[in-house]
VEXLUM-844903 format. One record per residue (C-alpha): residue number from 0; x, y, z. Coordinates in Angstrom, 3 decimals, padded with zeros to 6 digits, always signed. Example, Ala and Ser with C-alpha at 12.3 -4.5 7.8 and 13.67 -1.06 7.14 Angstrom:
REM residues 2
PT  seq        xx        yy        zz
PT    0  +012.300  -004.500  +007.800
PT    1  +013.670  -001.060  +007.140
REM end
This chain:
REM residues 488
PT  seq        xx        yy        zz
PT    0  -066.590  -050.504  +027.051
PT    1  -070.045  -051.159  +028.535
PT    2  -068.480  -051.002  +032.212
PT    3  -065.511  -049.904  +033.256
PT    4  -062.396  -052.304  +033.188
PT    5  -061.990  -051.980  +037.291
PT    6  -064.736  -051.979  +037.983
PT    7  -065.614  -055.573  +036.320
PT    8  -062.484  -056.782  +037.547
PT    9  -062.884  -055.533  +041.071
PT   10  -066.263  -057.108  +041.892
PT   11  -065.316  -060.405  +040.124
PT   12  -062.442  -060.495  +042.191
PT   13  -064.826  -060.011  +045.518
PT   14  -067.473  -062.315  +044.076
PT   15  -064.304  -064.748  +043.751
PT   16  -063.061  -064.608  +047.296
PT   17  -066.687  -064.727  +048.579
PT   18  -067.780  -067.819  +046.958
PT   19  -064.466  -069.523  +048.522
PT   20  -064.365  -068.085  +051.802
PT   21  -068.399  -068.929  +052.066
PT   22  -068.170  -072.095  +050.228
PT   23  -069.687  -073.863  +052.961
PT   24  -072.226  -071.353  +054.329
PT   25  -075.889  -072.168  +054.117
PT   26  -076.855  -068.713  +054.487
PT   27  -075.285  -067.705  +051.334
PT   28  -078.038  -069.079  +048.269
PT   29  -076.557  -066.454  +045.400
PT   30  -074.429  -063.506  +044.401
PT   31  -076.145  -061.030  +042.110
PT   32  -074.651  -058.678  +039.695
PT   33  -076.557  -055.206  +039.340
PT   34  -076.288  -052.459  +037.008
PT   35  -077.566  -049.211  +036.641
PT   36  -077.051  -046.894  +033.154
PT   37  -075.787  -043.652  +033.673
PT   38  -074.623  -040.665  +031.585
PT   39  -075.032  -043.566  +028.395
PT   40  -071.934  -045.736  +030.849
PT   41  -073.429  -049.374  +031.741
PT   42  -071.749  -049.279  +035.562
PT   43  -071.990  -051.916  +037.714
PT   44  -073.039  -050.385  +041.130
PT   45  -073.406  -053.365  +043.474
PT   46  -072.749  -057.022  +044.048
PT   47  -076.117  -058.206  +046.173
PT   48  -076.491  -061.368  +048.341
PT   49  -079.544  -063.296  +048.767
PT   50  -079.675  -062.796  +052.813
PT   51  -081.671  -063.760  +055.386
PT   52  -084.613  -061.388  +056.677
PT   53  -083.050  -061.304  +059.835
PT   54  -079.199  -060.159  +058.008
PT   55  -081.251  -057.932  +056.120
PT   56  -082.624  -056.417  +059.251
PT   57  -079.009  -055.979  +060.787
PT   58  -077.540  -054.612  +057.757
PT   59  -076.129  -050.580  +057.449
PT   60  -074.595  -048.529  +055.445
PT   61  -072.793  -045.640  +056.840
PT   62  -074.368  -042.145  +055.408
PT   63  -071.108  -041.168  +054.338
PT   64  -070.786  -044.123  +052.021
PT   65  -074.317  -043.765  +050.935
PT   66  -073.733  -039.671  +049.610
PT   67  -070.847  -040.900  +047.951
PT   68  -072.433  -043.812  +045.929
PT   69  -075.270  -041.297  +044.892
PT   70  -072.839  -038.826  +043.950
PT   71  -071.121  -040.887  +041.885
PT   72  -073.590  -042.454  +040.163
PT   73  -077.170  -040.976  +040.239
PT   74  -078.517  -043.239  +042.318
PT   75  -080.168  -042.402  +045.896
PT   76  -082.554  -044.412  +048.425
PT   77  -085.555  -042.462  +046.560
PT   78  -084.558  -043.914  +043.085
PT   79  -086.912  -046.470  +042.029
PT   80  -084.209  -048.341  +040.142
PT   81  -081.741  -048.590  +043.381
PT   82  -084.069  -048.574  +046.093
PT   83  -083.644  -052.085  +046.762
PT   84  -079.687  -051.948  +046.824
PT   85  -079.081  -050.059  +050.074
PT   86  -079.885  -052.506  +052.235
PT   87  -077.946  -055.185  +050.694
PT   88  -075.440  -053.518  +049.686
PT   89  -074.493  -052.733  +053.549
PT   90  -073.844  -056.569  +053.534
PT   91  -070.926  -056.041  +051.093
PT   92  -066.957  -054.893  +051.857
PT   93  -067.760  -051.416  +050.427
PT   94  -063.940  -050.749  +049.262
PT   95  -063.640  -053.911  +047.210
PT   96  -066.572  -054.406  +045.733
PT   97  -068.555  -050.931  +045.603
PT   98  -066.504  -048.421  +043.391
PT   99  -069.161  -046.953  +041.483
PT  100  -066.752  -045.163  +039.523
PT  101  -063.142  -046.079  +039.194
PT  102  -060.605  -045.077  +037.201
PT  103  -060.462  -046.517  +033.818
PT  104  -057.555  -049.079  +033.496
PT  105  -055.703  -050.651  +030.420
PT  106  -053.051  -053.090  +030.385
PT  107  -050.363  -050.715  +030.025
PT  108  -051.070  -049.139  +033.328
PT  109  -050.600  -052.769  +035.316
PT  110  -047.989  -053.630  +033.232
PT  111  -046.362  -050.705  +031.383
PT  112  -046.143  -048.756  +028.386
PT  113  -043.978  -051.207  +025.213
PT  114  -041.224  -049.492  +023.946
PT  115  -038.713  -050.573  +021.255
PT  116  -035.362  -049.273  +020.379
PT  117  -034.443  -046.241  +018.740
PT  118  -033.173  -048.200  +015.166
PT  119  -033.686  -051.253  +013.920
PT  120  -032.218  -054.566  +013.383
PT  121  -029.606  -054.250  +010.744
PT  122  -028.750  -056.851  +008.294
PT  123  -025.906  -059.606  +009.321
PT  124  -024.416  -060.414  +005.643
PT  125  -023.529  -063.504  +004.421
PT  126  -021.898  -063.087  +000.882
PT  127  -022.051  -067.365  +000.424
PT  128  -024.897  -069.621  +001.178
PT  129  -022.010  -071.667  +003.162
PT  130  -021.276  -068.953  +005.277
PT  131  -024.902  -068.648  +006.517
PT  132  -025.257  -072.540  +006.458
PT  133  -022.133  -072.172  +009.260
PT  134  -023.286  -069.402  +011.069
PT  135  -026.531  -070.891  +011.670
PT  136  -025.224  -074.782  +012.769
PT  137  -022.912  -072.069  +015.272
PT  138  -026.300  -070.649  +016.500
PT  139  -027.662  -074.049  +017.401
PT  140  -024.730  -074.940  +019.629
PT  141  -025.220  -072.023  +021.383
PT  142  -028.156  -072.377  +021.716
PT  143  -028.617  -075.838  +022.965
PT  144  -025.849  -074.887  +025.518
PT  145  -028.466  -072.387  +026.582
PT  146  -031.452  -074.741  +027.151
PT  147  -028.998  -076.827  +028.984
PT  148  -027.022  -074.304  +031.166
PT  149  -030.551  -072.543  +032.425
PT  150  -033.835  -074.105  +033.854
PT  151  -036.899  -072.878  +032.552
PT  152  -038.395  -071.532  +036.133
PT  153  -041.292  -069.268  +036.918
PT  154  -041.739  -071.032  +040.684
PT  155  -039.237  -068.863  +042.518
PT  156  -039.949  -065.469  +040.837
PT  157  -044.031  -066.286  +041.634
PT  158  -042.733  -067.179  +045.305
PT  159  -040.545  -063.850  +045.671
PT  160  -043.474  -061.642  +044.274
PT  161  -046.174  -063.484  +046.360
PT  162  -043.730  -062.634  +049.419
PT  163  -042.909  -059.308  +049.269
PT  164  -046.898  -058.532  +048.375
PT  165  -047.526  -060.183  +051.773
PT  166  -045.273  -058.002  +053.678
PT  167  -046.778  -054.842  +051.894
PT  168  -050.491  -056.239  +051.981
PT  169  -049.939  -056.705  +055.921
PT  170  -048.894  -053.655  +056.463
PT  171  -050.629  -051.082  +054.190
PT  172  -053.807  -053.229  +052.740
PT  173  -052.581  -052.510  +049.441
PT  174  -054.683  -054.348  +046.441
PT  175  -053.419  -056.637  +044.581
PT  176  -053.502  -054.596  +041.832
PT  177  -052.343  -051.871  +042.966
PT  178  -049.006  -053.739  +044.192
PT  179  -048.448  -055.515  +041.014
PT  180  -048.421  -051.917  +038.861
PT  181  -045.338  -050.477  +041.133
PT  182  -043.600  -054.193  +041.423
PT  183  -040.549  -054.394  +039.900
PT  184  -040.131  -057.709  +037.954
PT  185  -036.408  -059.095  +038.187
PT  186  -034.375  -061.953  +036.558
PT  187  -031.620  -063.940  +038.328
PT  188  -030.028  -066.913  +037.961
PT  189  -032.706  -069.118  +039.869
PT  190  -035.918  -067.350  +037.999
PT  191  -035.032  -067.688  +033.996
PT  192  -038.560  -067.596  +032.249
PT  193  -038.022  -066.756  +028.357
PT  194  -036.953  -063.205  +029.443
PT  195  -033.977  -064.237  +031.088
PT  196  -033.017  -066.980  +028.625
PT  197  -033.640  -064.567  +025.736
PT  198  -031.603  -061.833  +027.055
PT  199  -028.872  -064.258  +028.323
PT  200  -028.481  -065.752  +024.565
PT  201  -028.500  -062.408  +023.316
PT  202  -025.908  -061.001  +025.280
PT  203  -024.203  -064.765  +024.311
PT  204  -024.283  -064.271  +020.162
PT  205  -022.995  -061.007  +020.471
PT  206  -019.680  -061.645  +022.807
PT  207  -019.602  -064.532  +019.406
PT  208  -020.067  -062.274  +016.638
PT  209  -019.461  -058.716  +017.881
PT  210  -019.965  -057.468  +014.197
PT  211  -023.528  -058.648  +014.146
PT  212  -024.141  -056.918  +017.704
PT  213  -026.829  -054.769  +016.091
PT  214  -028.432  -057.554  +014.006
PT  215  -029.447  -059.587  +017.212
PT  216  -031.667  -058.870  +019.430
PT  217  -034.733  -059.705  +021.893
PT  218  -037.782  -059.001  +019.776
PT  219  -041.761  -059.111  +021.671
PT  220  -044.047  -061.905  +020.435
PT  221  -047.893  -061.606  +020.702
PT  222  -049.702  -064.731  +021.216
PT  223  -053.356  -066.342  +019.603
PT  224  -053.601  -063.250  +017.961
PT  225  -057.092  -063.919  +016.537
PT  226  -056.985  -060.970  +013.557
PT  227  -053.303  -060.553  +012.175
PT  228  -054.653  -057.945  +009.699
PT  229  -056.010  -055.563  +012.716
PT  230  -053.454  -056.244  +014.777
PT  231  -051.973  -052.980  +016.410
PT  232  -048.146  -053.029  +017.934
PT  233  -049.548  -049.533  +019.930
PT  234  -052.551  -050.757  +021.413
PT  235  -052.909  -050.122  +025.452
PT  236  -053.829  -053.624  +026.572
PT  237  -052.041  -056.052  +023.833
PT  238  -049.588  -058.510  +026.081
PT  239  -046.418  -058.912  +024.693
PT  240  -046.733  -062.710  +026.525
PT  241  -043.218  -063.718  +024.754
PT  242  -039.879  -063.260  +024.153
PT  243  -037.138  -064.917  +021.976
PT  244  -034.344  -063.816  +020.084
PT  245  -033.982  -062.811  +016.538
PT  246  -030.978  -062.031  +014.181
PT  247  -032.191  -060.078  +010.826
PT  248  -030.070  -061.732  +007.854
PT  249  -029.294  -061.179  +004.201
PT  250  -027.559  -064.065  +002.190
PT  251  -026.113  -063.976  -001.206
PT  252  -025.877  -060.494  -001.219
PT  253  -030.247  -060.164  -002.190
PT  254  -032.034  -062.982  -000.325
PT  255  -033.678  -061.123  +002.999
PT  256  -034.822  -063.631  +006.061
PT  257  -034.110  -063.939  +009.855
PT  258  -033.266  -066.266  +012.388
PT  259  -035.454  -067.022  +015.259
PT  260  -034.370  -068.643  +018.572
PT  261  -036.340  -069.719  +020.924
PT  262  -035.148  -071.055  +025.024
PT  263  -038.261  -069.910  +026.604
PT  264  -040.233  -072.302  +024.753
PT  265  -037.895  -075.086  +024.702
PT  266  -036.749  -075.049  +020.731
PT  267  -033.297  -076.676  +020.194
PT  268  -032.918  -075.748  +016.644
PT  269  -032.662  -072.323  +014.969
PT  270  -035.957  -070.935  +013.098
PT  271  -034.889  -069.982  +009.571
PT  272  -037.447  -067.402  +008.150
PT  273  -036.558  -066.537  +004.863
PT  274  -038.607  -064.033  +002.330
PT  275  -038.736  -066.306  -000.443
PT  276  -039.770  -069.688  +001.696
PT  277  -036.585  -071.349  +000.299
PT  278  -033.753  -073.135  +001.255
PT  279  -032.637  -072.762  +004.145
PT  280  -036.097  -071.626  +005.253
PT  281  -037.460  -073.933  +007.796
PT  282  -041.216  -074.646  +007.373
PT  283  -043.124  -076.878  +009.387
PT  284  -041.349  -078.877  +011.648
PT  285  -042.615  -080.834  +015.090
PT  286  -041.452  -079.297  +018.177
PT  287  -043.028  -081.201  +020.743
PT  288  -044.399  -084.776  +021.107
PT  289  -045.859  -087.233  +023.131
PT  290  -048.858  -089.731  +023.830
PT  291  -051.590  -086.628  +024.638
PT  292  -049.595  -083.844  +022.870
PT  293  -047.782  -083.474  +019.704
PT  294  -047.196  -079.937  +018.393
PT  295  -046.254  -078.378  +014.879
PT  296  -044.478  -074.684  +014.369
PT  297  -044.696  -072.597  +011.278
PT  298  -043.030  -069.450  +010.537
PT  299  -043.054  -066.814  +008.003
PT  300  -042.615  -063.246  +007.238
PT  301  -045.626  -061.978  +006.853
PT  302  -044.256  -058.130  +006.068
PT  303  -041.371  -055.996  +006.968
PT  304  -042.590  -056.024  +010.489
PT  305  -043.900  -058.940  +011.531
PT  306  -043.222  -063.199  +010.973
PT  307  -046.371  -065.058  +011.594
PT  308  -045.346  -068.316  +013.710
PT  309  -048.678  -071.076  +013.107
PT  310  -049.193  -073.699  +015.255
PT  311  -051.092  -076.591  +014.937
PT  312  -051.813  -078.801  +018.112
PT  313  -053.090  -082.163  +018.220
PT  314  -054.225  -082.728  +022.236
PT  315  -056.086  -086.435  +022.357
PT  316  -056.822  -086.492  +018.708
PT  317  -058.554  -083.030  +018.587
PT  318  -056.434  -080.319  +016.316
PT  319  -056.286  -076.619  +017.333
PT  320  -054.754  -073.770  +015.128
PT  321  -053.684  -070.725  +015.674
PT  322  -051.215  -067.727  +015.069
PT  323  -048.506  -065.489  +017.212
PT  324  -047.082  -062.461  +015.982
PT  325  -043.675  -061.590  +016.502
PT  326  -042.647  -057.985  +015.960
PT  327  -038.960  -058.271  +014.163
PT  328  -038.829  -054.782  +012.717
PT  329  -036.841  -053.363  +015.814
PT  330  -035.778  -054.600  +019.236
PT  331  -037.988  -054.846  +022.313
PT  332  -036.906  -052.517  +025.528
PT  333  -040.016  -053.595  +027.999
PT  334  -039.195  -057.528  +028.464
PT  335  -038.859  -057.025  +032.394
PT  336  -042.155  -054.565  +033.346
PT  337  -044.328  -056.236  +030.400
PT  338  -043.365  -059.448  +029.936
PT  339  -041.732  -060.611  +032.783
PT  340  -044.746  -059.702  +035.196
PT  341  -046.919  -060.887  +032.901
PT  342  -045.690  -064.075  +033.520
PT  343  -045.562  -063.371  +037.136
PT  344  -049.246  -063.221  +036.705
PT  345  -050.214  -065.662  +034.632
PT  346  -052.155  -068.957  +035.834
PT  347  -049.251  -071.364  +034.728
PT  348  -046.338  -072.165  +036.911
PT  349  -043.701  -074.562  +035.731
PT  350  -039.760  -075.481  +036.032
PT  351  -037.963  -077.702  +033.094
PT  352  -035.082  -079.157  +032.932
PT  353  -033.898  -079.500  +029.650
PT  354  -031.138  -081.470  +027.641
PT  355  -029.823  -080.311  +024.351
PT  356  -032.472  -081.419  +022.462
PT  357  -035.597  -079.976  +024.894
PT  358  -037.616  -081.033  +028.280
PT  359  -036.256  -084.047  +030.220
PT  360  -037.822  -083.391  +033.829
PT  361  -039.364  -080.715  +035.467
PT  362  -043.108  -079.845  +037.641
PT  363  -046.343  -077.522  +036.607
PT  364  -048.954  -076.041  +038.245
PT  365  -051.943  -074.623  +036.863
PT  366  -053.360  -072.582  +039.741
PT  367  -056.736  -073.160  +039.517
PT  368  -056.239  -076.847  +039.923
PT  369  -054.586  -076.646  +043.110
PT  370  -051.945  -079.196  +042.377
PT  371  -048.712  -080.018  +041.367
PT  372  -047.840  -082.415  +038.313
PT  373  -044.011  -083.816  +038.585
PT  374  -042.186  -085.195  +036.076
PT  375  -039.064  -087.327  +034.760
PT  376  -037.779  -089.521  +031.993
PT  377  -036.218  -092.632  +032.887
PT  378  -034.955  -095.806  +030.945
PT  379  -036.508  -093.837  +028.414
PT  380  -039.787  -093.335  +029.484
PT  381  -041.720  -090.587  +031.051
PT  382  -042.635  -091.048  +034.725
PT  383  -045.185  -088.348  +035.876
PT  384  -047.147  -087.962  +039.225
PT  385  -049.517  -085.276  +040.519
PT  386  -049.358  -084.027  +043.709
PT  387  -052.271  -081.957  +045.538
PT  388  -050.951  -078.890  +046.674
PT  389  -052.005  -079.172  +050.528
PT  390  -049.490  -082.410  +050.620
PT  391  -046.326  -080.199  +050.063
PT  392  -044.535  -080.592  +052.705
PT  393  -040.981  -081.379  +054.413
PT  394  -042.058  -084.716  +055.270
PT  395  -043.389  -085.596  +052.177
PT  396  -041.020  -088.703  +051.720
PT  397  -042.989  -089.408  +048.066
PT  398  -042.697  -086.021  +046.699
PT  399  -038.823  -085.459  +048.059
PT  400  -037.781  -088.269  +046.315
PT  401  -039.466  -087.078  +042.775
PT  402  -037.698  -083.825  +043.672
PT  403  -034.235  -086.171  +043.996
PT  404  -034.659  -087.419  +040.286
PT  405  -035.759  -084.331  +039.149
PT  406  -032.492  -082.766  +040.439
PT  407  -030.271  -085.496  +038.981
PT  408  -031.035  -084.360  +035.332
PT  409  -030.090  -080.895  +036.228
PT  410  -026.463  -079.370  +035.024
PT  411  -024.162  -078.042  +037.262
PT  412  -025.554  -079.352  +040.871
PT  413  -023.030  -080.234  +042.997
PT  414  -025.155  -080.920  +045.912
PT  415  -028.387  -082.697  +045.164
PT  416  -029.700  -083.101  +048.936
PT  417  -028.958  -078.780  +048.887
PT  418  -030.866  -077.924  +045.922
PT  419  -033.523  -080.463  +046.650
PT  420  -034.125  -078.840  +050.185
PT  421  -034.187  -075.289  +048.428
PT  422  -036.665  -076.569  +046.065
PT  423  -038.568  -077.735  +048.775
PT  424  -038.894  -074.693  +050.282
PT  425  -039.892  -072.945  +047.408
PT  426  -043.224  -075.430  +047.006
PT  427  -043.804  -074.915  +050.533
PT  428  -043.904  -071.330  +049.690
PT  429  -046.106  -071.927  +046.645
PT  430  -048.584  -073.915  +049.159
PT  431  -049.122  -071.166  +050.915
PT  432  -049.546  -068.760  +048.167
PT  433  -052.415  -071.223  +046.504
PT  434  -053.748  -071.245  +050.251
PT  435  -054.359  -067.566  +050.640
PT  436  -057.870  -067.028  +049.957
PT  437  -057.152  -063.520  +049.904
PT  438  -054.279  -063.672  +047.142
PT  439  -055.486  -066.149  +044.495
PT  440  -058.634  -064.737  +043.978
PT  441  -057.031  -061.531  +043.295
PT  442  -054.597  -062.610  +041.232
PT  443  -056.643  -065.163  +039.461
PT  444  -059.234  -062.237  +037.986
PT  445  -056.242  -059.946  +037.269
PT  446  -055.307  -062.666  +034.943
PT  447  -058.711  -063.465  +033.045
PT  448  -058.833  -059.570  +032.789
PT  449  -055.741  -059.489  +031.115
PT  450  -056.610  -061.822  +029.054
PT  451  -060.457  -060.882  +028.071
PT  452  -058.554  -056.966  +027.335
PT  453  -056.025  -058.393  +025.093
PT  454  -058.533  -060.891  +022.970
PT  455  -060.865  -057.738  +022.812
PT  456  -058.012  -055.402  +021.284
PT  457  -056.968  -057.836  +018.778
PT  458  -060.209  -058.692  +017.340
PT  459  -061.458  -055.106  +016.939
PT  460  -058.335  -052.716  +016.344
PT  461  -057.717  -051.655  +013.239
PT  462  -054.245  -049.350  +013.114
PT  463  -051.476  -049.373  +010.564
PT  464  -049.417  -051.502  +012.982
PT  465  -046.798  -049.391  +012.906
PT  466  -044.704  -048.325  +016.279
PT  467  -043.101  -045.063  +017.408
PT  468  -039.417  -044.747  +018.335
PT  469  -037.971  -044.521  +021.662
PT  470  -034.942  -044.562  +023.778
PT  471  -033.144  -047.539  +025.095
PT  472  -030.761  -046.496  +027.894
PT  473  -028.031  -048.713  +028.639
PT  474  -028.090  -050.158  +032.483
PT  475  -027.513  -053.295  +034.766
PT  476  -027.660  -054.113  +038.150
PT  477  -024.730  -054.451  +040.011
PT  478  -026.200  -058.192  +041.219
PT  479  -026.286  -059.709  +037.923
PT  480  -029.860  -059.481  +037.018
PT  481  -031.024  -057.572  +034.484
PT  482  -033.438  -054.606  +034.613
PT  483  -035.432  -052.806  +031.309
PT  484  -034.137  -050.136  +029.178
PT  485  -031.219  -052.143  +028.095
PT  486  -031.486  -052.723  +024.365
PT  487  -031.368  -056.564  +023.856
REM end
C-alpha cells in the first residue's frame, strides 16, 4: 500500500472531527495532508493547518514527541523536507493524528479472521421432482413466517454498541477502533439484522427436516464484488457484508442445485439455483418495487463453490448492475464477529416491518444525512416522512404518532403505547449518537476504510478461491442469543 492502512484512516478520521467541530471558525482556512517517503513507504507524517502568525507563534511541540517522530520516520527540524512541519504540527492532537508509524491493519484484525465449518453441505435428496416441488412450497411457509415473526432491526444493536463505547471511551479514552476490534457483537430478539434471521431459520428447517440438518446451513455472501474471477474467499480485508441461508439439493437422483433463502433482505420466496438453469430453477424475478426503485435478482452457480446472485437496479430511470458472491461450498462459522459488526458499522440504519410477502412499514437512517425517513402503507399506499434527527424527541407529537402506525403493522404487540415508548427511546439514543462529534467521525472513516480495503482486494487478488478447514464448536448463551462458533 502506498501508506499504511491506520495511518490513512487515523488522520481522516481527525481531519473529519476537525472540520465539524471548527465548522464555524474563521481562523481555520485549510487542512493539509503531508507526506514524506521513507525506506521506499509513502507515510503520511502530518495533518497541517493554515494558522495564524500569531497561533503559529504560540505553537509547541514537546521534545519528547519531536525524538519520537524523527525516530520513526527520518525526519528532524534540520531536514529540509520537514522543516516546516514542526511548528504546525504542535497545533495538531499528536495521538490522533500524528502516528508516523502504526501498525499495519487489515479487515480481519477489526473484524476477525472467516472461518467455515469443518465439512461441507451435504446433498438433501429428492428421488421425484414432486418431492422437491413440496419441500420447497414447505420452505416458503417457513419462511414467510420468518419475515413476519422478526423485524428487520439494526437501531437497537447500533444504540447498545454506541452505549457501552461511551462508558469505555469515558473512562479509558479508548479509540474507536480499538473498541470495536474487542466488542463482542450479539443477537437478541429486539436486534435481528440478516444474522439473526438467518440463523433463526436455520435452526427452524432443521427442527422440520432433521434428516437434512447437515444440508442447511448459514452460508457468507460477498457483496459488488467487482472481479468474480479474482475473487479470493482467504483474503484479510474481504467483508462477508451478508448472510442467508442455503440448503445444497440433488433431485431425480443426478440434477445438482440449491436453495437460497433470504430474511435479511426481505425475499418471501425460495431462490432455486439449479446446475442446469432448468425447471425449477428460478431466474430473474423482481424483488422489490416502487415509484423511485424497482429491483431484479439473478442467481446461478457459477462453480462448485460459489452462486453468482446479479442484480439489476433501476433508481429514477437510471440502471445499475452488479454481482454478489455467495460462498455455498461449506457453512459460515464468523456471522457474529464479521458480519454482525460489520453491520454495526456500517452507515445504514433501518427497522422493517414486514408481512408475508416483504416490507410494509418501518424507518432508515443514513448517517451522514442526519435524519430519519419513516414509513407506512395505508389504504394501500405508501405514506413516508423524514424527520431531522435533532427533532427526536419525547414530545415530538408528529413523529410519536408515525411511530403508533408503524407499531400497528407489527406481529405480536400487545401493547402499542409500550413498544412505541421503547422505540422512542431508542431514537433518542440514536440522536445522541449522530450528535457526538467525537463518535461519528470515527465511526464514519472506519466505514469508508472498510469499504475502500474490500473494493481494493477484490479488484486485484488473484487466488484459487479456495478456503481452509476449521473447527466449529458447538455453544449458546444461556440468554437466548446466539454467539459464533456454532455451525449454522
Amino acid at each position: 500500500m502506498p501508506m499504511t492502512s491506520r495511518l490513512r484512516m487515523e488522520t481522516r478520521i481527525f481531519i473529519a472531527r476537525m472540520r465539524d467541530k471548527n465548522r464555524d471558525n474563521k481562523k481555520i482556512h485549510e487542512i493539509i495532508l503531508f507526506t514524506h517517503i521513507h525506506n521506499s513507504n509513502t507515510l503520511l507524517v502530518g495533518v497541517v493547518y493554515s494558522l495564524t502568525e500569531e497561533e503559529n507563534a504560540q505553537t509547541v511541540m514537546s521534545r519528547k514527541h519531536q525524538m519520537r517522530l524523527s525516530e520513526r520516520t527520518g525526519l528532524s527540524e534540520m531536514n529540509p523536507i520537514s522543516g516546516k512541519l514542526w511548528n504546525a504540527l504542535a497545533a495538531v492532537d499528536s495521538s490522533t493524528a500524528v502516528a508516523a508509524v502504526a501498525d499495519e491493519l487489515t479487515v480481519e484484525q477489526v473484524l476477525d479472521v472467516p472461518e467455515w465449518a469443518d465439512h461441507e453441505l451435504l446433498e438433501a435428496r429428492f428421488p421425484e421432482l414432486n418431492l422437491f416441488e413440496e419441500f420447497t412450497m414447505e420452505c416458503e411457509h417457513t419462511l414467510q413466517q420468518e419475515l413476519v415473526t422478526y423485524d428487520y432491526n439494526t437501531f437497537t444493536a447500533f444504540v447498545r454498541m454506541y452505549r457501552n463505547y461511551r462508558r469505555a471511551a469515558d473512562h479509558t479514552g479508548v479509540p474507536l477502533i480499538d473498541y470495536l476490534s474487542k466488542y463482542r457483537s450479539r443477537v437478541e430478539r429486539d436486534s435481528m439484522s440478516c444474522v439473526g434471521m438467518s440463523v433463526a431459520l436455520v435452526k427452524r428447517l432443521r427442527q422440520q427436516y432433521p434428516r437434512f440438518a447437515r444440508s442447511v446451513g448459514l452460508v457468507s455472501c460477498e457483496e459488488a464484488v467487482r472481479d468474480a474471477g479474482a475473487y479470493s474467499i482467504k483474503s484479510a480485508n474481504n467483508v462477508k457484508e451478508h448472510n442467508l441461508v442455503c440448503v445444497r439439493v440433488l433431485v431425480e437422483g443426478r440434477r445438482r442445485g440449491y436453495v437460497l433463502l433470504d430474511p435479511g433482505y426481505h425475499v418471501s420466496r425460495p431462490i432455486v439455483v439449479m446446475e442446469d438453469k432448468q425447471y425449477p430453477h428460478t431466474g430473474w424475478f423482481t424483488s422489490s418495487s416502487n415509484p423511485k426503485v424497482r429491483k431484479d435478482y439473478c442467481y446461478e452457480l457459477l462453480d462448485d463453490q460459489y452462486i453468482g446472485w446479479r442484480v439489476k437496479e433501476w433508481r429514477n430511470g437510471v440502471l445499475e448492475e452488479w454481482m454478489n458472491l455467495v460462498y455455498v461450498k461449506k457453512a459460515f462459522a464468523k456471522c457474529l464477529t464479521i458480519t454482525e459488526k460489520r453491520s454495526l458499522i456500517y452507515a445504514m440504519k433501518s427497522l422493517v416491518v414486514r408481512n408475508r410477502k416483504g416490507p410494509v412499514a418501518g424507518l432508515y437512517s443514513w448517517l451522514e444525512t442526519k435524519s430519519v425517513t419513516l414509513f407506512y402503507e395505508e389504504n394501500g399506499c405508501r405514506v413516508q416522512k423524514k424527520v431531522d434527527v435533532g427533532d427526536i424527541a419525547e414530545d415530538n407529537e408528529t413523529l410519536r404518532q408515525m411511530l403508533v402506525k408503524i407499531v400497528c403493522l407489527m406481529t405480536g404487540v400487545t401493547d402499542v403505547d409500550a413498544r412505541v415508548r421503547q422505540l422512542m427511546a431508542t431514537l433518542c439514543e440514536f440522536r445522541e449518537a449522530a450528535a457526538d462529534h467525537h463518535f461519528m467521525p470515527q465511526l464514519a472513516e472506519i466505514d469508508k476504510w472498510i469499504e475502500e480495503e474490500d473494493e481494493s482486494d477484490s479488484e486485484s487478488d488473484d487466488s484459487d478461491g479456495s478456503d481452509e478447514d476449521t473447527d466449529d464448536s458447538d455453544s449458546e448463551d444461556s440468554d437466548g442469543s446466539v454467539s459464533d462458533g456454532e455451525e449454522y
